[in-house]
N, C-alpha and C positions, 0 to 999 in steps of 0.2 A: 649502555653509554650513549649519550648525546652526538648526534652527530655533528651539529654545528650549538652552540654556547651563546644566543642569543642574550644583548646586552638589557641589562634594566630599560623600561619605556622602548625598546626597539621595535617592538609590532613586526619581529623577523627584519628589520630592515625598513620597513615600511611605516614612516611616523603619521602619515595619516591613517594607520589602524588605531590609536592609539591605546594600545592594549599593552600589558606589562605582564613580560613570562618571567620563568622559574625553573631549574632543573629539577627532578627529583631523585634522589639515589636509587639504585637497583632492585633494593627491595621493593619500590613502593609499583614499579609495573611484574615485578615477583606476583604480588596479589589481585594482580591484574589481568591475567593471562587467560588466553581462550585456548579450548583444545585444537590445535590444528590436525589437517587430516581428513578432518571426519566425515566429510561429503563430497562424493566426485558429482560430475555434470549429470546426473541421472535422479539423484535426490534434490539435487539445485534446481531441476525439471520440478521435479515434483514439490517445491517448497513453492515454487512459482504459482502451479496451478494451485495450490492448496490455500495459496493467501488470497486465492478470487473465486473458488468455485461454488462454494454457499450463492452470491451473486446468480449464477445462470437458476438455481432453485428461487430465488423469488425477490424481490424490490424492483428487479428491469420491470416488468409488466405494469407497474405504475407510470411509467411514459408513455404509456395507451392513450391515459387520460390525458395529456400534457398534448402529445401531436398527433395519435392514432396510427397507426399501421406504418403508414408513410413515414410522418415525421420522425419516431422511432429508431425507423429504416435508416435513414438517411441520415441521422444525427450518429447512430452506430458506427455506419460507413467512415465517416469523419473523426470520431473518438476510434475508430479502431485502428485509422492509420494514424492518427496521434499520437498514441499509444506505440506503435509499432516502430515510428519513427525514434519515439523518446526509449526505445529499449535498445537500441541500434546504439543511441548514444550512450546511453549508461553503459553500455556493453563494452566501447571504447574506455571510458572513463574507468571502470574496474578494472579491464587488463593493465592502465596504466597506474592505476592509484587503489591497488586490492587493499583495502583494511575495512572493519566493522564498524565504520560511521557510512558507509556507501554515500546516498549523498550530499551526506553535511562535509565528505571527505575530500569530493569533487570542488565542493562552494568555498569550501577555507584556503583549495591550493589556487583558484579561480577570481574568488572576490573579499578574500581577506576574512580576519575574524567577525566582524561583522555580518559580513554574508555568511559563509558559514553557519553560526549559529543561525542566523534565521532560515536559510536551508533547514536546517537541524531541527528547529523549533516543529516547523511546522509538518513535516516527517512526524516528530513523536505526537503532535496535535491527534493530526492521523490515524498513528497505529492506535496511539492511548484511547479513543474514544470509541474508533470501529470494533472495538472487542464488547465493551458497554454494549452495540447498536445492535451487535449479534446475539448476547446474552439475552438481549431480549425476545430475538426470535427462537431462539433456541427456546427460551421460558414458553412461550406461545402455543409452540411445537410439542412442546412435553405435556401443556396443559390437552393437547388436541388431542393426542394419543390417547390421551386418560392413564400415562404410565406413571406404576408406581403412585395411583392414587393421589398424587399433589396439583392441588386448584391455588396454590399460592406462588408464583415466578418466581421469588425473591429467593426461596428453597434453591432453586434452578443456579440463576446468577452465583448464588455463593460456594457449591458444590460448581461447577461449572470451572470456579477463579481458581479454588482449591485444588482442586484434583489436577489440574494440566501446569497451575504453575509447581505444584510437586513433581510429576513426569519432567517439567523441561530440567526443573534443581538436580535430575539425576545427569545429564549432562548430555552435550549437543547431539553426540552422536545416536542416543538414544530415545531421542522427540524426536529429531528428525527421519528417524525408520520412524516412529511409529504414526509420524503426520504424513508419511507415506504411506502404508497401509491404512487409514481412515480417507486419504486423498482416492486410493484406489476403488475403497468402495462408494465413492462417493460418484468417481466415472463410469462404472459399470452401472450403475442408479440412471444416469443419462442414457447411456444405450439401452438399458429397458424402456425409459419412456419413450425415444426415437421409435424402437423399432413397435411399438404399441401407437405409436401417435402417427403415425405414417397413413393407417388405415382410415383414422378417424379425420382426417387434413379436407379440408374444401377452402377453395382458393376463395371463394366470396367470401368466408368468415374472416380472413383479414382486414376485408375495407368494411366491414358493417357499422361501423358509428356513423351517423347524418353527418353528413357537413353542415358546415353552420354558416353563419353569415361574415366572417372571419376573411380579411383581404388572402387572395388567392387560395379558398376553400374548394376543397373538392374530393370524392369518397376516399380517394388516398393519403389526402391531407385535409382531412376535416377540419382542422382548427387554421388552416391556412400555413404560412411559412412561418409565423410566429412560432408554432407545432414544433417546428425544428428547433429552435433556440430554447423552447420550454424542455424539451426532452433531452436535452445534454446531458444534467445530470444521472438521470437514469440510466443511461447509456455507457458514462463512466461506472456505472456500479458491476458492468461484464468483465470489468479488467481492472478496477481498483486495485490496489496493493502489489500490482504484480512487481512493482518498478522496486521490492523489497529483498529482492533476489541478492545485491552488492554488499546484503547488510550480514551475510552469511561469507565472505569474502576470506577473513583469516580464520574459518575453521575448513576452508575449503583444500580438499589435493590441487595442486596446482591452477590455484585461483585466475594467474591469466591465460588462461586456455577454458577451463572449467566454469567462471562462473559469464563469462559473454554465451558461450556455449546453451546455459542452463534457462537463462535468460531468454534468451532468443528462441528456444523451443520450448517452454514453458506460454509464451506469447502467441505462437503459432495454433498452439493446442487450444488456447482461449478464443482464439477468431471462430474457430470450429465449432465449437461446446455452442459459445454465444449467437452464432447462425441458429444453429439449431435449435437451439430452444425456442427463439423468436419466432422462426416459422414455423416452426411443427406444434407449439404450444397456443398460439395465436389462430394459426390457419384448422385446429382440431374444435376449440373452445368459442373464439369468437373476438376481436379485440374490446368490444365492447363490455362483455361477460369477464374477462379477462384482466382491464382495467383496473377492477375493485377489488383481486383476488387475493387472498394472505400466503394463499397455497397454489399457486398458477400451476404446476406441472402436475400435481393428483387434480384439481378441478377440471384440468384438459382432458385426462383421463378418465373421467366419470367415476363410476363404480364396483371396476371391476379387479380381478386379482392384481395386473401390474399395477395400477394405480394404489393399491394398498403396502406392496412393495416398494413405490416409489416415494410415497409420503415417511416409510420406514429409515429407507436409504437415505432422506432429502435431511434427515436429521443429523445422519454423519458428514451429509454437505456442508452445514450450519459449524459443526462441531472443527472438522479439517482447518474452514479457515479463521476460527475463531484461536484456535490451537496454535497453529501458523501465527498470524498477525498478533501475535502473544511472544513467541521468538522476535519477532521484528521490534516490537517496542524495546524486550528489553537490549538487544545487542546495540540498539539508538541511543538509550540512556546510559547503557554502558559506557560507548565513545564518545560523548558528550561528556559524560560525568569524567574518563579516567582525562581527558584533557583540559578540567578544570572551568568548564562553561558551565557544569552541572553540581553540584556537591561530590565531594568525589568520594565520597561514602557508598556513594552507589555504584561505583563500578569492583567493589570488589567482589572478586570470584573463590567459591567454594572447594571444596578437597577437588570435585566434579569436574572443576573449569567451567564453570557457570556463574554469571554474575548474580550473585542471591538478590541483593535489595531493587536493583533495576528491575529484577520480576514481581516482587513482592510491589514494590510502593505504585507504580503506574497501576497495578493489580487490583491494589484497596482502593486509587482514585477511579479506575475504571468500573467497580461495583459499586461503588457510589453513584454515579452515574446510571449505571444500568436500573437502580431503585426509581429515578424518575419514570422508570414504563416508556418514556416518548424515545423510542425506534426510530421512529423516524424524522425526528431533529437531531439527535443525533448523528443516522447516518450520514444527511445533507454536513453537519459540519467535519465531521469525515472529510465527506468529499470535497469540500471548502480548502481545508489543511492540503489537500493530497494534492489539487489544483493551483496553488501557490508556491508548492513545493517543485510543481514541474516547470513551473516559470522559471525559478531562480537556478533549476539543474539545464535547465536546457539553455541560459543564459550563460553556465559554467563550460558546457562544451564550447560555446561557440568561443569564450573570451582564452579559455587553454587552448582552441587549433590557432587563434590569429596569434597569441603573448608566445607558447612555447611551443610551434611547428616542430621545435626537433625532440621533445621528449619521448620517451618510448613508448610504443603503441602497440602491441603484442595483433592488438584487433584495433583496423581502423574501421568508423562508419561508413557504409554505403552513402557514395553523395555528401558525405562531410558536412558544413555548417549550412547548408541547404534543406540537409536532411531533419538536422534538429533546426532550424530557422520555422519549418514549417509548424513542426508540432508546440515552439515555443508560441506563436499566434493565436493555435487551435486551441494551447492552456490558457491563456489568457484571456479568449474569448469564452473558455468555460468557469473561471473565477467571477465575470460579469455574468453570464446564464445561472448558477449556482445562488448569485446574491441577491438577483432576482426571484428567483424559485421560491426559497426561504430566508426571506431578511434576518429574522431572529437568529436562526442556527448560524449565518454567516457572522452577524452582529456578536454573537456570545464566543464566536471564535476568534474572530478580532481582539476580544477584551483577552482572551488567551493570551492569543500571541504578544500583544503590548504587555504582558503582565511579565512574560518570559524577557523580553528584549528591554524592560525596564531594569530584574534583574539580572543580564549581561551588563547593561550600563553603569548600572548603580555597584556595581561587585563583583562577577565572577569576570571581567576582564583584564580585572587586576589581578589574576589569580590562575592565569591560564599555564601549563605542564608543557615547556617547551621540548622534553623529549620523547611525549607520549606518539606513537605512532601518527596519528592524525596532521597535529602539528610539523613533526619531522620533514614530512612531506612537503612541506610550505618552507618549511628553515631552508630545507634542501637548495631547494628552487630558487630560493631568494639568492640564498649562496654562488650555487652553478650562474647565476644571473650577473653577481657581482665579479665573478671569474673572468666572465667574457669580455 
């Protein structure tokens, strides 16, 4: 049942949304429904690190070339309290507003349907393409190995979609144990290479690229300060996805305690991972050598037994978060789709509690994609998507503490709108690093999003489910507003 009966054109109240809701009867969120329950903060840990830890296995070291050792450094430092800051806020934001749009959820109670979906949009942009960006490395990876005898990727990508979006169809609780144990092997893979790379570390193979003639160059910053701004991106690819955590919200045990909880230590564990591979991978190999690598943590490793373990391991790395950010897309299109911004054909869910066509159809567009081969335009608009997404969530925390200081906050953030104030500057100067890097990936992402937000305008905002959980949230608010 509806909590509040939003009238024809009301936008909740709000007539410059101008959007037009609908009640739907009790059946229609019947077939709707996620399994609750089924992860306390321990698996919510572990979905965290799993949607980023392929990342510390290989694309960072491509910002060698970009700033060198230095720049890297210091771009890291900056994206990782970015990052830190913006999980502090989501962390707030889901103990107050738990449901499976996390943060399309925050942006619709925040900045109306319009924000909202474009939160939302660029979320699915995101998760939808970084699976494509993985499949590819995964295909790479398989072709390297020489397993199972396949020299053609495409075999890879389509057994890859196949197989995991069949595991997730059996339902949450059961991908999520198992993208925990592939997450696990995927950690104990890093502490082999640590405790192997340790030996091999000389502090000069960090700064060995010449400096160049590059304003303020020098062996630490070879390509000068520019170095920093080029390497943003790469830097975001240590903790990309992680801010996916919210999106697991209503299958979670007691979501406002649980999922800031999962969040926040999932983050912690990524600062860590991504130190270390930086310096122990860099400082064993060479940043220069290291630069060009497809396989940076066996190349550090040379040729010896760990290093043929870790290339083994580094492939469950690939696999974890390719698995992971596969739950992320679809629990996005779910709460998009079951609130009428998306077809809402796709938010129905199986005997399982699993939403079948949200995994399926971003699935078939996602290996579509991965057939281009180019990895690495795709992962840049990945991280185009995920950098505009943090703009508009970190603009959502700050407009909910000033609009509704008294709503309930189970977990408030350290430092409050300070705290997201800074990381919203940090995303937004990586939206501008990002469009620089790769025009094209930025450019074909844009055409995305405008394609999306042309049909929210032209359609799905005449159409929007005003008792679907998402929304409710917004009616509520508007309601408690008009009380007062």
């Amino acid at each position: 049942m509806s909590l509040v009966e939003p009238s024809k054109n009301s936008g909740t109240g709000q007539h410059h949304d101008a959007a037009d809701f609908h009640s739907e009867d009790s059946s229609y969120l019947e077939k709707r429904t996620l399994r609750k329950g089924s992860a306390g903060w321990v698996l919510l840990a572990g979905l965290g690190v799993s949607y980023v830890i392929s990342g510390d296995y290989a694309g960072w070291n491509n910002g060698l070339a970009e700033g060198g050792f230095g720049g890297l450094l210091i771009a890291g430092v900056v994206i990782a309290g970015m990052y830190l800051a913006m999980v502090l806020g989501m962390a707030e934001m889901s103990s107050a507003l738990p449901a499976a749009g996390g943060g399309y959820t925050f942006a619709r109670r925040a900045l109306g349907p319009w924000g909202g979906f474009a939160t939302g949009t660029a979320i699915l942009i995101e998760y939808a393409i970084a699976p494509a960006a993985i499949a590819t490395f995964i295909g790479s990876y398989v072709e390297s190995l020489n397993l199972f005898g396949i020299t053609d990727g495409w075999w890879v990508y389509l057994a890859v979609y196949a197989i995991f979006i069949g595991i997730h169809l059996t339902g949450a609780g059961e991908a999520l144990k198992a993208m925990f144990v592939i997450t696990a092997i995927a950690l104990v893979g890093l502490v082999i290479f640590a405790v192997s790379a340790i030996g091999l570390f000389d502090a000069g193979n960090l700064t060995d690229i010449a400096a160049t003639d590059a304003v303020g160059a020098s062996s630490f910053l070879p390509f000068g300060a520019f170095g920093i701004w080029a390497a943003v991106p790469f830097a975001i690819w240590f903790f990309l996805a992680v801010e996916g955590v919210p999106l697991a919200a209503e299958e979670a045990r007691e979501p406002e305690k649980n999922v800031p909880r999962g969040i926040i230590i999932s983050m912690l564990i990524l600062i860590v991972t991504g130190a270390t591979v930086l310096f122990l991978a860099t400082g064993a190999l060479g940043a220069e050598s290291l630069s060009t690598s497809g396989n940076p943590l066996v190349e550090a490793l040379g040729d010896g037994t760990a290093a043929k373990v870790v290339n083994y391991i580094g492939l469950a790395g690939l696999v974890a978060s390719f698995f992971s950010i596969m739950y992320a897309y679809s629990r996005q299109t779910f709460a998009l789709s079951r609130a009428g911004y998306l077809p809402t054909s796709l938010s129905i869910t199986n005997s399982r509690k699993a939403p079948t066509l949200a995994l399926i159809v971003p699935g078939v567009i996602g290996f579509v994609l991965s057939l281009t081969g180019e990895g690495a335009m795709l992962l840049n608009m990945a991280v185009f998507g995920a950098a505009v997404s943090y703009v508009l969530m970190m603009v959502s925390h700050i407009v909910l503490r000033r609009r509704e200081p008294e709503m309930k906050r189970p977990y408030r953030t350290p430092g409050g709108i300070v705290t997201t104030s800074f990381a919203l500057v940090i995303a937004a100067a990586a939206v501008i690093a990002t469009f620089l890097v790769d025009p094209v990936a930025a450019l074909w992402t844009l055409i995305a999003f405008a394609a999306f937000m042309a049909y929210f305008g032209l359609y799905s905002r005449h159409h929007l489910v005003a008792n679907s959980p998402d929304e409710e949230f917004a009616v509520l608010a508007k309601a408690e507003e008009e009380l007062d």
